[in-house]
C-alpha positions as CSV (number, residue, x, y, z in Angstrom):
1,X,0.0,0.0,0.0
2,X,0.9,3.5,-0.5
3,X,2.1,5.8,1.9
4,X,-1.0,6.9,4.0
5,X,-1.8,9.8,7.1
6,X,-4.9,8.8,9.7
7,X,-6.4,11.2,12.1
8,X,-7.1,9.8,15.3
9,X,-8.8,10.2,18.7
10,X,-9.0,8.5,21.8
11,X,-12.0,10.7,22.7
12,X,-10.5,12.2,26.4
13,X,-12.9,14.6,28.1
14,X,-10.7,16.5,30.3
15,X,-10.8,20.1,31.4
16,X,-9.0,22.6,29.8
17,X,-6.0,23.2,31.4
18,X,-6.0,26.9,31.4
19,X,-9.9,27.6,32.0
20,X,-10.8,24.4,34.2
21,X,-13.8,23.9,31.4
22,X,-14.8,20.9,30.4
23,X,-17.0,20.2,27.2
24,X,-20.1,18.2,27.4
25,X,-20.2,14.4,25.8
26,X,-22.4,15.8,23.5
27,X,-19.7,18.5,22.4
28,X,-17.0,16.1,22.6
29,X,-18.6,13.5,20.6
30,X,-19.9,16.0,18.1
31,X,-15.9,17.3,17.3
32,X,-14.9,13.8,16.3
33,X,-17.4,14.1,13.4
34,X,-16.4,17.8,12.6
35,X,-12.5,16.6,12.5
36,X,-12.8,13.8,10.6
37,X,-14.3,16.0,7.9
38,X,-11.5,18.6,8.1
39,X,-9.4,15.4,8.3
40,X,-10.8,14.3,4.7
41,X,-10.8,17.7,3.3
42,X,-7.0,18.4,4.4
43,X,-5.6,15.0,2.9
44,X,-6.1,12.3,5.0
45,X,-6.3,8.7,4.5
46,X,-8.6,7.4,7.2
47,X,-9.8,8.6,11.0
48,X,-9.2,6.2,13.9
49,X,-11.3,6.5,17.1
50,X,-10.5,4.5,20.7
51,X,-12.7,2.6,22.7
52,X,-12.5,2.7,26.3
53,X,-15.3,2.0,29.3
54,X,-15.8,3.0,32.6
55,X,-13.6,6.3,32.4
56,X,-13.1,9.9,31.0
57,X,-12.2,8.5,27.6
58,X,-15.6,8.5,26.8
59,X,-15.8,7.2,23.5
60,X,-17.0,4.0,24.1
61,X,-18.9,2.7,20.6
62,X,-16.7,3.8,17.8
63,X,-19.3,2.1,15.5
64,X,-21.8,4.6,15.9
65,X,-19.4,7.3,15.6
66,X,-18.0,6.0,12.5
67,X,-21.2,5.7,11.1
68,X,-22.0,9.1,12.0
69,X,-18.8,10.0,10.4
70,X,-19.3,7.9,7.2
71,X,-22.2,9.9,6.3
72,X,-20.5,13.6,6.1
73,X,-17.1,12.1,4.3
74,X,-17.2,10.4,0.8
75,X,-13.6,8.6,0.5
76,X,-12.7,8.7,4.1
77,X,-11.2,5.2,5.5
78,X,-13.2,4.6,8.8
79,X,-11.2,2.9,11.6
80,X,-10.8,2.2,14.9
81,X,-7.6,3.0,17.1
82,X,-8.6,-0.2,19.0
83,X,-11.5,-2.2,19.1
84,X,-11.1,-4.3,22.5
85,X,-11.4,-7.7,21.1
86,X,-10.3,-9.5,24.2
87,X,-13.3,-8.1,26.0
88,X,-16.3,-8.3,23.0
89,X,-18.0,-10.9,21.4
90,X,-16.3,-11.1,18.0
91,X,-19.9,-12.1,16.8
92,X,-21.4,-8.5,17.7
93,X,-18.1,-7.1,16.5
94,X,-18.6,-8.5,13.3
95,X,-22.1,-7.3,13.3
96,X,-21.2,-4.2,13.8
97,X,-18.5,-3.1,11.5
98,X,-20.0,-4.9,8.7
99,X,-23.2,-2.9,9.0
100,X,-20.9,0.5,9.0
101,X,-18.8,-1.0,6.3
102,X,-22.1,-1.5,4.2
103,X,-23.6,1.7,4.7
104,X,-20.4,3.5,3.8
105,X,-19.7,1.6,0.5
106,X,-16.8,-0.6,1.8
107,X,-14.4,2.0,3.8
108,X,-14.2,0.0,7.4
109,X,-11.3,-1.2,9.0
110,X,-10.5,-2.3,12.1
111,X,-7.5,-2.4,14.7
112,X,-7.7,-5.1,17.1
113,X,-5.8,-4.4,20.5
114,X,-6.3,-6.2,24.0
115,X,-5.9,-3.3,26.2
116,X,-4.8,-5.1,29.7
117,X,-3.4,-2.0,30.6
118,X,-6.5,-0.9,32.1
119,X,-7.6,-3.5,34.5
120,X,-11.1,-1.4,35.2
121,X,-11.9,-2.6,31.5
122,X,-11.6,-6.1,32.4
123,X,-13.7,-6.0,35.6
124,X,-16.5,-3.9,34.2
125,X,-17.1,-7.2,31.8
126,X,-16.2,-9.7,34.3
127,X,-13.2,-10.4,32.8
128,X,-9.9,-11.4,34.4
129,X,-7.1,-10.0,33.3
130,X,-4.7,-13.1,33.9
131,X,-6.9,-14.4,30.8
132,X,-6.6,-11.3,28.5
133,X,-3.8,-13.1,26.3
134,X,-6.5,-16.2,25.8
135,X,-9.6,-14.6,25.3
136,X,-7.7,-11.5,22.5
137,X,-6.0,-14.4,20.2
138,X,-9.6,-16.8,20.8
139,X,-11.5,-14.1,19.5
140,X,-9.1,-12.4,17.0
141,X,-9.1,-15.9,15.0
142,X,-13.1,-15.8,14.9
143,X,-13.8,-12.6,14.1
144,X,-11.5,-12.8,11.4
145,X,-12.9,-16.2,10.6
146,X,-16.9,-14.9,10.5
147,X,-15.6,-12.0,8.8
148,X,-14.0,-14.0,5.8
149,X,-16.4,-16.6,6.2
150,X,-19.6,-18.0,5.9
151,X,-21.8,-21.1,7.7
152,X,-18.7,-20.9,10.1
153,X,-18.8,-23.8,12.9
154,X,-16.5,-23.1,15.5
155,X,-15.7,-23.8,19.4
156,X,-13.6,-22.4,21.9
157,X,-13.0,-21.6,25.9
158,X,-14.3,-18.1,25.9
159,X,-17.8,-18.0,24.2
160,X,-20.5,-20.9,22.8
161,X,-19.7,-22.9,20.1
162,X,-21.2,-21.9,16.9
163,X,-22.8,-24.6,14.4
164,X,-22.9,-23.1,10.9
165,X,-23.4,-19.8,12.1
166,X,-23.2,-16.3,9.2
167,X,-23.3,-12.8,10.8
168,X,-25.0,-10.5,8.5
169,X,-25.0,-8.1,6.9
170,X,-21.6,-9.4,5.1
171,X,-18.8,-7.2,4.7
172,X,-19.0,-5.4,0.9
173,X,-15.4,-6.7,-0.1
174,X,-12.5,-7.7,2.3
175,X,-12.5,-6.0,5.7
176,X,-9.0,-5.1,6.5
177,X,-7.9,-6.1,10.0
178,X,-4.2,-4.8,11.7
179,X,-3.4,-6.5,14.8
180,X,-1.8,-4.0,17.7
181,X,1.4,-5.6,18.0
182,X,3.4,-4.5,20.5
183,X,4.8,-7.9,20.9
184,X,6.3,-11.2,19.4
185,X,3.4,-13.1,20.0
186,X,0.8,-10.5,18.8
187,X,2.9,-9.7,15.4
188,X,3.0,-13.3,14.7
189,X,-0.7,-13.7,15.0
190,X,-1.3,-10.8,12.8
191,X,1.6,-12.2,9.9
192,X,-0.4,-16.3,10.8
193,X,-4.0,-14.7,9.5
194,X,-2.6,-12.2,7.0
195,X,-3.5,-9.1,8.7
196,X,-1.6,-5.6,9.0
197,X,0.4,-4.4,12.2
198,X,-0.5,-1.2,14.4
199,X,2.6,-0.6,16.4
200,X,1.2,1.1,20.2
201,X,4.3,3.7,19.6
202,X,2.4,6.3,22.0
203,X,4.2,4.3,24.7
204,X,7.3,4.8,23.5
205,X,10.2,5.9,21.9
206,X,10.0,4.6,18.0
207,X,12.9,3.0,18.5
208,X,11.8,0.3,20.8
209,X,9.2,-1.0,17.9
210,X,11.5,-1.6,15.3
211,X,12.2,-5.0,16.3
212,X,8.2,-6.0,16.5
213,X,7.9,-4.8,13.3
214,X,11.3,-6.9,11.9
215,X,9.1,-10.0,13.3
216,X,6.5,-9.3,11.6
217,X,8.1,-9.0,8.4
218,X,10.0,-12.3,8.9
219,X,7.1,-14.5,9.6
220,X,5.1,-13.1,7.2
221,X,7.7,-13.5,4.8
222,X,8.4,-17.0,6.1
223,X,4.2,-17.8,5.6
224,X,4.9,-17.3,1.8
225,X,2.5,-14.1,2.0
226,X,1.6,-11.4,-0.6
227,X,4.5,-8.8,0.4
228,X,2.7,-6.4,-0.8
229,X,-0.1,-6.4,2.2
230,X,2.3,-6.8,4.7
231,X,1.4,-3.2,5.7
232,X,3.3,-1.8,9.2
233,X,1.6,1.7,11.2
234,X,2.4,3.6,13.6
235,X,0.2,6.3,16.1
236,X,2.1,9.3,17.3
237,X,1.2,12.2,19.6
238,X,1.2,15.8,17.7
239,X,0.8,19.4,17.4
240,X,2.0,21.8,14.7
241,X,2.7,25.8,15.1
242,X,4.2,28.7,13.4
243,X,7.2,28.1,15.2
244,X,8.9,25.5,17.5
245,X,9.0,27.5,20.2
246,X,5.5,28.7,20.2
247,X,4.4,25.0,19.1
248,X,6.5,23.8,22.3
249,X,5.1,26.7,24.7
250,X,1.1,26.0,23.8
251,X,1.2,22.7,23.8
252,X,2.9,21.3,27.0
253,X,0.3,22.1,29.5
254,X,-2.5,20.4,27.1
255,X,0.6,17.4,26.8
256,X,1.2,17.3,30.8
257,X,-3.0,17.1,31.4
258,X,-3.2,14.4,28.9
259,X,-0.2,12.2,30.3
260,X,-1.2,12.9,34.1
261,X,-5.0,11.4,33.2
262,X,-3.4,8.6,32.0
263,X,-1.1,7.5,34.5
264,X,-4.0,8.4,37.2
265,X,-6.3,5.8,35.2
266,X,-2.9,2.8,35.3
267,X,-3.2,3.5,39.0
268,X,0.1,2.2,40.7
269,X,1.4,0.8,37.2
270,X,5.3,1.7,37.6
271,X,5.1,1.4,33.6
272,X,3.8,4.3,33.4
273,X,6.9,7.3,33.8
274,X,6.2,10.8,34.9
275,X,5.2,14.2,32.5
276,X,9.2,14.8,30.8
277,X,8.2,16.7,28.3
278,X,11.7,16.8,26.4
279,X,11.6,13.3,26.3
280,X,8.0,12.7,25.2
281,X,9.3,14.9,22.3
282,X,12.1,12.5,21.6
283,X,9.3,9.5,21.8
284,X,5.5,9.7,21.4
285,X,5.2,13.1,20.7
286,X,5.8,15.8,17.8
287,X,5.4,19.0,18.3
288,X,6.9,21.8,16.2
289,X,7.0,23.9,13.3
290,X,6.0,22.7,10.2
291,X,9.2,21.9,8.8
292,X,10.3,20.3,12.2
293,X,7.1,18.0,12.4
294,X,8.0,17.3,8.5
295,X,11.5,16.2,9.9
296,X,10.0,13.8,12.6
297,X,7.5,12.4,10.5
298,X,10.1,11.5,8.4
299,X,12.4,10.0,10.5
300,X,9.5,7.8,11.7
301,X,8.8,6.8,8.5
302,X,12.0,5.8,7.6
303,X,13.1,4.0,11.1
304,X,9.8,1.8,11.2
305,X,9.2,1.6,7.4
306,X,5.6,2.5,8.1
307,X,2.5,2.2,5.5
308,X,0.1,4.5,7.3
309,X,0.8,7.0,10.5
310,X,-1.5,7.8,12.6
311,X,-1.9,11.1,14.0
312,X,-3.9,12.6,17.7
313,X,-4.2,16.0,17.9
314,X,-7.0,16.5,20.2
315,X,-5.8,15.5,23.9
316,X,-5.7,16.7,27.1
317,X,-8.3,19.1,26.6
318,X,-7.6,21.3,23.6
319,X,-10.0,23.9,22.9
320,X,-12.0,23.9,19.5
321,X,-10.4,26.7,18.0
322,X,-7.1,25.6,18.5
323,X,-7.4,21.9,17.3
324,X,-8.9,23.5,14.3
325,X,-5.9,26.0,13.8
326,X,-3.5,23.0,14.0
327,X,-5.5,20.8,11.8
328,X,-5.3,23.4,9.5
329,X,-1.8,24.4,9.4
330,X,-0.8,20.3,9.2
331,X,-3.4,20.6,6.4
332,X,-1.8,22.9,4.4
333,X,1.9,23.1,5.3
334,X,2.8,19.4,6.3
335,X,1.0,17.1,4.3
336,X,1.6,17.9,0.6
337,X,5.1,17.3,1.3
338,X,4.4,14.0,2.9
339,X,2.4,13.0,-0.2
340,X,4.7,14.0,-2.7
């Protein structure tokens, strides 16, 4: 595949920083909408939305959003970031994204993550954590399975067997799927069922994924797969402004907000380091001028020999007009070059 940009958001509702406001859900959920069509009409690929329960990420059914979505966008690719196929039944999953993929004339896909970090996830559903491993590869195979195929009989440990069973409505062409691989394990699963890899680089420096990525590649090449679909992304923290230093200045407190929330939510998880803002700037994040976020980009690009880059501009409480302004500014200054 070519070289392609995705606009994504994990839907935080936090307070502004500055002000202490906080928008409504309503708000919130209407500005995923209103930036995937700036997304579209600047030159992106595809918009990617989270799912997370029982917390101040409040987007919790990216399938309604996407559908919301499909209908004010014409080419737009509509994605998840993750879709928390340890802790859903792949049949409703399946369900789901087909009917969005329908309505929109073929433009879903779907990243698959397990999301164990958050432990609050598993509980809410009953789940155990210790069996987050299990039930994500258990359900990754059948949802790819009743997504691919029809009359599918099936059994495993984590949900009723199914005798013949066809979700409906069917998928208008082949559903792309990319695995979240942060590990051996998960990138050989996605190489074994011929998916595509999203690396969870928001948790570190690029760097550390090189090697997941090199596994994928091997055992993809060593399945005798199509090279040409073995596709590799990447997700990255960002904000764009006139200059560096003003791009650096307006955006750390939004950065600090965003990262604090997110360690308070992992609880007494030492994986999670304190706000270094220098060296979120050297990992997850990029934050600059135009020709330094063009710089970055590229060295991402390069390093991880990524397909598709995923961008989140809206954490941590960013107002409206300024998500727009940066949108716009990326828009216009950063990704013709990219697309060159």
């Amino acid at each position: 595949m070519s070289y392609e940009l995705g606009l994504m958001s994990l839907g935080d509702l936090l307070p502004n920083p500055h002000t202490g406001v906080t928008d409504t859900e309503a708000a919130r959920h209407r500005s995923l909408v209103e930036q995937a069509v700036m997304a579209e009409a600047v030159g992106f690929t595809s918009v990617h939305l989270g799912e997370h329960h029982f917390s101040d990420y409040q987007l919790s059914a990216p399938p309604v959003v996407l559908a919301a979505i499909g209908e004010r966008t014409t080419g737009l690719k509509l994605s998840t970031a993750v879709t928390l196929a340890a802790n859903l039944d792949p049949v409703r999953v399946a369900e789901d994204y087909a009917t969005v993929d329908v309505l929109s004339g073929g433009r879903v896909e779907l990243v698959l993550g397990r999301g164990n970090l958050f432990v609050h996830t598993y509980e809410g559903f009953g789940h155990e954590v210790e069996t987050a491993r299990g039930r994500y590869t258990e359900n990754v195979r059948l949802l790819h399975q009743l997504l691919n195929e029809e009359e599918v009989t099936w059994s495993g440990d984590y949900r009723p067997p199914l005798r013949k069973h066809t979700t409906r409505p069917r998928p208008v062409d082949q559903l792309p799927i990319w695995i979240g691989a942060g590990s051996r394990g998960s990138a050989e699963l996605a190489a074994d069922l011929g998916c595509r890899i999203m690396l969870p680089s928001v948790f570190g420096r690029p760097e550390a994924f090189v090697k997941v990525a090199e596994m994928f590649r091997e055992r993809w090449e060593a399945n005798g797969s199509d090279w040409a679909d073995a596709s590799v992304g990447a997700c990255s923290h960002i904000h764009v402004g006139s200059t560096s230093q003003e791009a650096r200045a307006t955006w750390e407190p939004y950065y600090r907000n965003y990262w604090e929330f997110v360690g308070g939510l992992l609880g007494d998880n030492s994986m999670w380091p304190a706000f270094d803002f220098d060296e979120l700037l050297a990992g997850p994040g990029i934050c600059g001028s135009p020709a330094e976020v063009l710089d970055r980009i590229g060295t991402w690009r390069e390093l991880l020999e990524l397909d598709r880059h995923l961008f989140m501009f809206d954490l941590g409480g960013l107002e409206e007009g300024l998500l727009s302004e940066t949108l716009e500014l990326f828009g216009s200054d950063v990704v013709p070059s990219l697309l060159d």
